[in-house]
C-alpha positions, -999 to 999 in steps of 0.1 A, spaced: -254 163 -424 -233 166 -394 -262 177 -370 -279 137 -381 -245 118 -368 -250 117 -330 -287 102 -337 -275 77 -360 -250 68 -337 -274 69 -311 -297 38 -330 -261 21 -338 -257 17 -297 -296 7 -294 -295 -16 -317 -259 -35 -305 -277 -34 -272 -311 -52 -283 -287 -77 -297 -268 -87 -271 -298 -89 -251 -313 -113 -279 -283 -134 -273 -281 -136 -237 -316 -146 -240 -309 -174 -271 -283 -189 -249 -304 -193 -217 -332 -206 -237 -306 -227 -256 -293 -237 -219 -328 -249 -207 -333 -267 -239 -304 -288 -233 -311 -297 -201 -348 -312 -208 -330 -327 -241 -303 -345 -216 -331 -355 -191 -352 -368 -220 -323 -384 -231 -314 -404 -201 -352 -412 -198 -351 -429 -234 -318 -448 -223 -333 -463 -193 -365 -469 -209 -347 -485 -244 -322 -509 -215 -359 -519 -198 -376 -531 -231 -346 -548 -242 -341 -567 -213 -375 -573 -199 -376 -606 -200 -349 -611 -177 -361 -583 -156 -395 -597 -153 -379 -632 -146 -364 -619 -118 -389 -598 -106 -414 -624 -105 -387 -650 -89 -380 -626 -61 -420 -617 -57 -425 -654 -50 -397 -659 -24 -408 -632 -7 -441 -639 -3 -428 -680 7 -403 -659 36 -437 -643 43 -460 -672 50 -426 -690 63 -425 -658 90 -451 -661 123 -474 -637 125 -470 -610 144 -500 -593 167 -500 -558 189 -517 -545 216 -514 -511 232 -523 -497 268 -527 -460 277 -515 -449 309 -511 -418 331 -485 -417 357 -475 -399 388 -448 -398 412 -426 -398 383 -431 -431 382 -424 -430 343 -389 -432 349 -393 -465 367 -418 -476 340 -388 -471 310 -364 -489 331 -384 -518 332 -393 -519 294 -356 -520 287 -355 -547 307 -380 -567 294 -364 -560 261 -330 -574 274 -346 -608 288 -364 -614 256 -331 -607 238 -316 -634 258 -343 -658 256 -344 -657 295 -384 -664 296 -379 -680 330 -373 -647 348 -400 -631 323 -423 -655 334 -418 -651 372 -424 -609 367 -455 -616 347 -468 -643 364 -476 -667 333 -466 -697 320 -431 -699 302 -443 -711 269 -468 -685 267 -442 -660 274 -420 -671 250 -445 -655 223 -434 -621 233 -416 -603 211 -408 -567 221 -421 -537 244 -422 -505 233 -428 -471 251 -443 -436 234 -456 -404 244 -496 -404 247 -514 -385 224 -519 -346 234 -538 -314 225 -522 -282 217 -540 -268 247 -518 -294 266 -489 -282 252 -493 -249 260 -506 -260 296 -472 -279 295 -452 -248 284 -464 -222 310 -460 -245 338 -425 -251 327 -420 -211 324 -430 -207 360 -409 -232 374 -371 -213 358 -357 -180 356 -379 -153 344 -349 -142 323 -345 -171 310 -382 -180 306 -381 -145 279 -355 -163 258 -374 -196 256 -402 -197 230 -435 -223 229 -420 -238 196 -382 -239 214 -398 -261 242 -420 -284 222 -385 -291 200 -367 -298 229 -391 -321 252 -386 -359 254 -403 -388 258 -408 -380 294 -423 -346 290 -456 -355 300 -475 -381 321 -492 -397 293 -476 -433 277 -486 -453 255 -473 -490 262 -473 -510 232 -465 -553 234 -462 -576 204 -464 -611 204 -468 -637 177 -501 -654 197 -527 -628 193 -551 -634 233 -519 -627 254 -523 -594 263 -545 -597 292 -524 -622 309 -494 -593 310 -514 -562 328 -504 -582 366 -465 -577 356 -467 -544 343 -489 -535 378 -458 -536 394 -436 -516 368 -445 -489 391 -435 -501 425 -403 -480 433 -390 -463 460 -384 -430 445 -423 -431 441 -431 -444 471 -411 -416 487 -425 -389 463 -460 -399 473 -450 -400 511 -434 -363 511 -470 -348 493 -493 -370 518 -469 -351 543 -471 -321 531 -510 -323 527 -514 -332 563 -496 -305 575 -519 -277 554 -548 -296 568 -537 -293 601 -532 -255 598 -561 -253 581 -583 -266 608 -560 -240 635 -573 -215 616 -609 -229 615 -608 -231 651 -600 -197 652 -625 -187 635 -647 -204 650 -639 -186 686 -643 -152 669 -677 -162 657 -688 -172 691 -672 -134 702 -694 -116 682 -725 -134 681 -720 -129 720 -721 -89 715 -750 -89 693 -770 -111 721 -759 -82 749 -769 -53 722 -802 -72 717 -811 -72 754 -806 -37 756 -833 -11 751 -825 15 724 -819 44 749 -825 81 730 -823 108 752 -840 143 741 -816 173 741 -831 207 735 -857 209 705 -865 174 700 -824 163 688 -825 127 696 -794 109 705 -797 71 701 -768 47 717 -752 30 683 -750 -12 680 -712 -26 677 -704 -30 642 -693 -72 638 -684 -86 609 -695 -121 613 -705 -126 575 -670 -122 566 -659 -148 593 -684 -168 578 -670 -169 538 -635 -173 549 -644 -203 573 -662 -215 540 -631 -210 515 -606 -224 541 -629 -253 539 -630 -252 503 -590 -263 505 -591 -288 528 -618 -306 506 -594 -298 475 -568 -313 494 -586 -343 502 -594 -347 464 -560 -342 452 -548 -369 478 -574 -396 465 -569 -384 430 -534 -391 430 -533 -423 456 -516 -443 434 -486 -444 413 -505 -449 375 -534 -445 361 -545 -471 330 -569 -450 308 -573 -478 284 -561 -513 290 -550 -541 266 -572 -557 239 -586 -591 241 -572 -597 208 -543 -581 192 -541 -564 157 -523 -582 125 -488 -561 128 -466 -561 99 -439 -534 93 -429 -521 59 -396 -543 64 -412 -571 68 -431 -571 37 -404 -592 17 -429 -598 -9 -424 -557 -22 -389 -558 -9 -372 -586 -28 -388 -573 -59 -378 -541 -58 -340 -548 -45 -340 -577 -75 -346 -546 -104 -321 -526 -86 -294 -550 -87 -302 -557 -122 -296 -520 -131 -262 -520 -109 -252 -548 -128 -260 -533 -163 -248 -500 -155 -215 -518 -139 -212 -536 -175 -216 -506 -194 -191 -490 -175 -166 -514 -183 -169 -517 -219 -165 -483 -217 -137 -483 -196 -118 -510 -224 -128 -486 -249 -117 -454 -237 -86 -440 -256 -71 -407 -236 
């Protein structure tokens, strides 16, 4: 009898242990439960206050759906037009400046000095309604163009601690060269009328200087360049001027003993490579006369204004979803805000 107690003890210990594990696991499940109970709970409350009350709420709803859509056809229209433009000389700077500027003069309804910068008449101007600036669109190989430029240019060092996605996170809006200039206006053909004023967003002396110092600095490799063309050039006349003499002279061979021939050897020239580096050196002065009439002017526009603007309306402005939605919300603050206080009369510590 005694050699059976440490087994039944044994299934005593299993058993105490299968049920605490049954109850750990009855009061999760009882845990969960509770929660979807209180959720469902909160679900019926709202639901039961809505059908109660949905007169009112759908009196209100349908009061502020109407004045919203009255504020909207009381509201001009508002049209958009966007330009796409590639700049140089950082120029861009110069470009953002001037937006923000435009931005202030509308602000302060000065339209006269508007209409002087953009040449148009000051009613038409007063149509305008902002300017806005963004980054043009970009390909991931741009990006990465973008990035190992941007690693050559600082410390090596430092260049290993920066990674691609570190230096796409941290760029800005002037980044790259490519803008996208964006004008709204509430009458829809003025877009056109605006591309003389925003010519001259460009015009600074930072630029102007920029632009000088590279024309400078392209001259000055043209001109060595050509030196070394010229060089060339003397060297070519030299050795075509050997092979001439070698031409005119007989091969001479004399005999010496049995039949051994000795025969005078020609001047080894090396013309052909004079010839490809004259070509390549050539090769970079036309490069450099590309790049200068490439890059001749401060901007590029890649896609001008439309004739006609689009319809623009922002999410704001659509008062007719707005007021609808903010009426049912304060309808819910209120009832909640009631409830709470009949609580609050009720309550007995």
């Amino acid at each position: 009898m005694s050699e059976n107690l440490p087994n039944n003890q044994d299934e005593v210990d299993l058993g105490q242990l299968f049920n605490a594990i049954g109850r750990v696991f009855d009061r999760f499940i009882n845990f969960i439960t509770s929660i979807f109970k209180a959720i469902f709970s909160v679900f019926i409350y709202a639901l039961k206050a809505i059908i109660v009350n949905f007169k009112i709420i759908a009196t209100v709803v349908i009061i502020m759906g109407i004045l919203g859509y009255g504020l909207e056809k009381m509201k001009p229209n508002v049209y958009s037009s966007e330009m796409l433009i590639r700049t140089y000389f950082d120029a861009k700077y110069q470009l953002a400046t001037n937006i923000s500027y435009y931005n202030a003069l509308l602000v302060d309804e000065d339209y006269v000095t508007l209409s002087g910068i953009f040449d148009t008449p000051k009613d038409t101007i007063q149509s305008l309604v902002e300017f806005e600036i963004f980054p043009g669109p970009e390909t991931e190989n741009d990006r990465i163009v973008e990035y190992n430029e941007f690693i050559k240019s600082i410390d090596s060092v430092r260049a290993q601690e920066l990674s691609f996605d570190e230096f796409i996170e941290n760029r800005d809006i002037f980044s790259g060269s490519l803008f996208i200039l964006k004008v709204y206006s509430t009458k829809k053909d003025l877009f056109k009328d605006l591309e003389k004023g925003i010519d001259s967003s460009f015009n600074n002396r930072y630029s102007e200087k920029k632009k000088k110092k590279r024309d400078d600095i392209i001259d000055i490799q043209k001109e060595n360049i050509s030196a070394s063309i010229v060089q060339l050039d003397s060297l070519q006349t030299i050795y075509v001027d050997v092979l001439k003499k070698e031409s005119e002279k007989a091969s001479a061979s004399i005999g010496l003993g049995d039949g051994f021939p000795l025969q005078q050897e020609k001047s080894t020239t090396k013309e052909f490579e004079l010839i490809n580096k004259e070509i390549a050196l050539r090769e970079r002065i036309r490069a450099l006369d590309e790049q200068k009439v490439e890059e001749s002017v401060y901007f590029d526009v890649i896609s001008s204004f439309q004739e006609i603007g689009n319809r623009e309306m922002k999410i704001t402005e659509k008062y007719s979803i707005l007021l609808p939605i903010l009426g049912f919300l304060l309808l819910c603050f209120l009832y909640l805000a009631s409830k709470t206080i009949k609580f609050a009369k009720k309550y007995e510590a």
